[in-house]
C-alpha positions, 0 to 999 in steps of 0.5 A: 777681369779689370775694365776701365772706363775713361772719361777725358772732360773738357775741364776739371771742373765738369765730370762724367756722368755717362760712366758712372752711370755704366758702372752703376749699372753694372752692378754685378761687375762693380767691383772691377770696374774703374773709372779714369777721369781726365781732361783734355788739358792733360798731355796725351803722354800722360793720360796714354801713361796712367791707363798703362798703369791701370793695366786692364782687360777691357778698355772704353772710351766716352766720346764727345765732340770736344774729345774725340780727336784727343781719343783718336790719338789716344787709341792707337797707342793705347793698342801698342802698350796694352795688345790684346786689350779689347778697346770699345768706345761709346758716346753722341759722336760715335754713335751715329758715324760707327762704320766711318768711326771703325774703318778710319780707327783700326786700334778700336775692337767696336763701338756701342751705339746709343744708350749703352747701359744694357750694351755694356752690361752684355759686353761685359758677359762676353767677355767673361764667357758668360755670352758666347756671340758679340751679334747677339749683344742690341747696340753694337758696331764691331769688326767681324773676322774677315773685317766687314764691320757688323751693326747690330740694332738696338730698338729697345729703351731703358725705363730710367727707374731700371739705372741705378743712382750712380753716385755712392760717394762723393770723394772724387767730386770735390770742387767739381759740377755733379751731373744728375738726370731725372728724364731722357729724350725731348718731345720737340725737334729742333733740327740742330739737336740730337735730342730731337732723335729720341721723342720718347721722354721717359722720366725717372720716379719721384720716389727714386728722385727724392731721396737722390736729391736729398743725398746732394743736400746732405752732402751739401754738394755746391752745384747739381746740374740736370742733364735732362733737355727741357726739364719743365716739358712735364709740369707735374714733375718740375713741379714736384722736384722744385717743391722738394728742392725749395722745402729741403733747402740747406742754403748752399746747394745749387740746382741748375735746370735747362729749360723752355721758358714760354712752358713755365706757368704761374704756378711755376713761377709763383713757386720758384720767386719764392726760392732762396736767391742762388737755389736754382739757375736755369738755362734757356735756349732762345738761339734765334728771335728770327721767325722765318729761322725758329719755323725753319729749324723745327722749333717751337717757341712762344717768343712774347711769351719767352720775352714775358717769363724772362722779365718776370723771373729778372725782376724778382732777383732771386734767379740767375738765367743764361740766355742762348743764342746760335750763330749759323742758323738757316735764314739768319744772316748779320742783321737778323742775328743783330736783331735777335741779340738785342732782343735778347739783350734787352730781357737782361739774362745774367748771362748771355752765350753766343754760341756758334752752330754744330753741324751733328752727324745724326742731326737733320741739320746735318742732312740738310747742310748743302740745302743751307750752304752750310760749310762747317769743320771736318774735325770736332766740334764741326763748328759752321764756317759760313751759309748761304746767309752768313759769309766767313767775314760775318762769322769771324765778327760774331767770334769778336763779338762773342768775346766781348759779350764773354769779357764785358756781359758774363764776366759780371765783373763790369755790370754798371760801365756797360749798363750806361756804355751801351746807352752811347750806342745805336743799339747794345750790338754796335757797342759790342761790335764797335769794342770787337773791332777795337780789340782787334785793330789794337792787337788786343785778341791775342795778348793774355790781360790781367783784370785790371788791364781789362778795365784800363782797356775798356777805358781806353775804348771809351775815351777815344771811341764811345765819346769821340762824337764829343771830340769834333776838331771845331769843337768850342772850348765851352763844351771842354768841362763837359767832355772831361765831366763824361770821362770823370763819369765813366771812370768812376763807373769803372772804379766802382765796378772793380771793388764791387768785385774786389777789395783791390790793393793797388790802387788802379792809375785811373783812381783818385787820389784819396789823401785828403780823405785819409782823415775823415776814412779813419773817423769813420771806421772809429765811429765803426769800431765804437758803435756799428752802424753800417757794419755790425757784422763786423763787431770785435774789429779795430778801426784799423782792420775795418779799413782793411777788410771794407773799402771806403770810396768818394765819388763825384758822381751818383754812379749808383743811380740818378749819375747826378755829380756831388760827394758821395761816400760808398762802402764797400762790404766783402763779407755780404755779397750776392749770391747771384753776382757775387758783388759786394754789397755797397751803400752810401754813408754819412761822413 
């Protein structure tokens, strides 16, 4: 018998872990067990295509919100070019809806429900004989004869130490995010969360964990991302996982941890401020700073304290976090949620995702939607159109705003332009709502911009938006020099947040002309080449490939600083960059 699981990702970059971990599982079967991972980028012609061409006995499918409509479309095609081919499906957004799932997907023989390790493992007996009865198998939904579907319950829980490590090799994983799980289950409730339906938190043993991570390290594998909901929700063992990770550091492996930051203590933080910069990212879900909203949702979160831990890892530079705020929540309207963003905003996340509310099936957001006026998609990922306190125009805002934030904040790409633009503004949310509605008035949403066009319209936006307060029609010509001195400003923040990024060949239009510079560059990069004092790690080069492989720049203004105006010569060194950001490292030199 060949059984093929099929994963279909959201992206290339991501994989699976739920069947790799059936198939680990599985041990007996192993060795007819295949895995088919896709995405769903893919045309549906050519997924339905290469599992024809896999041609196997027994067909599974993981289902998740950003793939189950492609997999709806996928089944019943798959039932005409492979009949007789028993075809299950598993994953969060079958399991809670399976009676809906198999009355509106007639291509598909059953669903297991829940964890479907030891599920799979027995399917897998029935069809080879082994078990006679499918209502003998915990955590099935099938079709009986008469075609009334039959739901047998599964009560019981996997001990994680019973799954054996799913990855053996690590061909397949090239460039791609592994995925590794050292606990299941939360102890907390939030009520927009399916995690909150298994409280029993099970964790993995060390003594399994260890040598697992040692194997990433080995492999020197470039990111590592546990799946577990609140990693640090037991102390003892973050604790234990950070010491091993920090102790067995081969200096490119990066392990990225979804956290509760008002649980960190000192100890925790005394340990990991002392980690390689870039060793571990971690991930933290504010989603709303609005008390009457966290006590409505079933959070619990300690907000001075979050507010605390997050400054604190910032200020020590060795830690990338991601910040998370939801859109949508019960008692957050547009003034709460521009509260929550700035407060959020002023913790200084490197990365700051606006994400909108998912109603769940199985979620107890989901039974208490009408409560809300929550009015979300029928179809995946059951994103929330409007609430009793946000309306549709609210949400469409957000979503400009979102992009924004994703544009401008995430990217990294325009870090001191928005650093000092947002000081121009009411509060950093009016500067990013004040951008939104200027993409949008000029058409700029739906056009595809290259990174250089991006730059161009942020300055578009800050000439005649962010400084229109110095514009008035009686304004006297005394104040010109200093109207055209801010511009000369901003687009130098601009310049210099472009090459601390890249190492530009075409100069942008907005730059200055560096002619009359040429000379005095190329005695620099001589006296470089002679005897290094700013680029030793560059012995052995030629003046001429020292100007190629850095970049010199002039500035009028101190944009690295005090913005004081002067002549200020920045280099620009591409081979030392941050591990955090990735810019360059950039320092003024003597000319």
């Amino acid at each position: 018998m060949k059984v093929l699981l099929v994963a279909i990702n959201s992206k290339y970059i991501h994989s699976n872990l739920a069947v790799y971990t059936l198939r680990a599982y599985a041990r007996e079967y192993r060795q007819q067990i295949e895995i088919g991972e896709y995405t769903i980028n893919h045309p549906v012609e050519y997924i339905l295509k290469e599992i024809y061409k896999k041609k196997p006995d027994l067909l599974l499918f993981s289902c998740y919100i950003w793939n189950l409509e492609y997999i709806r479309m996928l089944i019943p095609e798959c039932a005409k070019v492979l009949p007789g081919v028993p075809i299950w499906v598993g994953g969060p957004e079958v399991s809670y809806d399976a009676r809906a799932f198999l009355a509106d997907c007639l291509g598909a023989a059953g669903v297991m429900v829940g964890e479907g390790e030891e599920t799979f493992r027995q399917l897998l007996d029935f069809y080879t004989g082994q078990l006679r009865e499918l209502d003998r198998i915990p955590g099935l939904a099938y079709r009986e004869a008469d075609g009334v579907v039959k739901v047998v319950e599964n009560s019981d829980f996997l001990e994680l130490d019973q799954i054996p490590f799913p990855y053996q090799e690590l061909t397949d994983f090239e460039h791609r995010i592994i995925y590794y799980e050292s606990s299941r289950g939360c102890p907390f409730r939030c009520s927009y969360c399916l995690s909150s339906i298994d409280k029993r938190v099970r964790f993995r043993s060390l003594e399994l964990v260890r040598p697992e991570l040692q194997f990433f390290m080995d492999h020197r594998v470039p990111q590592v991302k546990f799946v577990d909901r609140t990693f640090n929700c037991h102390h003892a063992h973050a604790m234990e996982i950070w010491k091993y990770i920090g102790e067995h550091d081969n200096g490119v492996t990066n392990f990225h941890f979804e956290i509760s930051a008002d649980l960190l203590t000192e100890v925790e933080l005394d340990l990991i401020r002392e980690f390689r910069p870039g060793l571990i990212q971690l991930e933290i879900g504010v989603q709303s700073t609005n008390r009457d909203t966290i006590r409505e949702i079933d959070r619990t979160m300690d907000l001075e304290r979050l507010r605390s831990v997050v400054m604190e890892v910032h200020a020590c530079g060795n830690i990338h976090q991601h910040l998370d705020l939801i859109a949508g929540l019960p008692f957050e309207d547009y003034d709460t949620f521009e509260k929550s963003f700035c407060q959020v905003y002023e913790m200084k996340p490197d990365q700051l995702q606006l994400g909108f509310l998912k109603v769940l099936k199985g979620s107890k957001m989901h039974r208490k939607a009408d409560e809300y006026g929550v009015v979300y998609t029928d179809q995946p990922p059951y994103e929330v159109l409007f609430t009793k306190w946000l309306s549709y125009r609210d949400v469409l805002k957000l979503k400009g705003i979102e992009d924004m934030v994703e544009t401008y904040y995430n990217s990294g790409q325009f870090t001191y332009t928005m650093n000092r633009l947002v000081t121009e503004f009411e509060n950093p949310f009016k500067c990013y709502e004040a951008l939104a509605l200027f993409y949008e008035d000029n058409g700029y949403f739906h056009l595809s911009h290259s990174r250089i066009r991006r730059y161009e319209i942020l300055q578009e936006f800050i000439m005649e938006v962010a400084l229109s307060p110095f514009f008035p029609d009686c304004l006297e010509l005394k104040l010109q020099p200093e109207i055209k001195s801010r511009q000369q400003y901003y687009r130098e923040l601009l310049l210099y947040d472009l090459y601390l990024r890249e190492n530009v060949k075409s100069r942008p239009r907005w730059a200055g002309d560096l002619t009359a510079y040429k000379g005095a560059f190329r005695a620099f990069y001589q006296k470089e080449e002679a005897d290094p004092r700013y680029l030793k790690a560059y012995r052995g080069y030629s003046y001429q490939q020292l100007g190629k492989m850095t970049h010199l720049e002039v500035f009028h203004f101190d944009v690295t600083g005090s913005c004081e105006p002067g002549e200020f010569f920045i280099l620009f060194d591409y081979k030392s960059r941050c591990p955090l950001t990735f810019a360059a490292a950039s320092f003024k030199v003597e000319i």
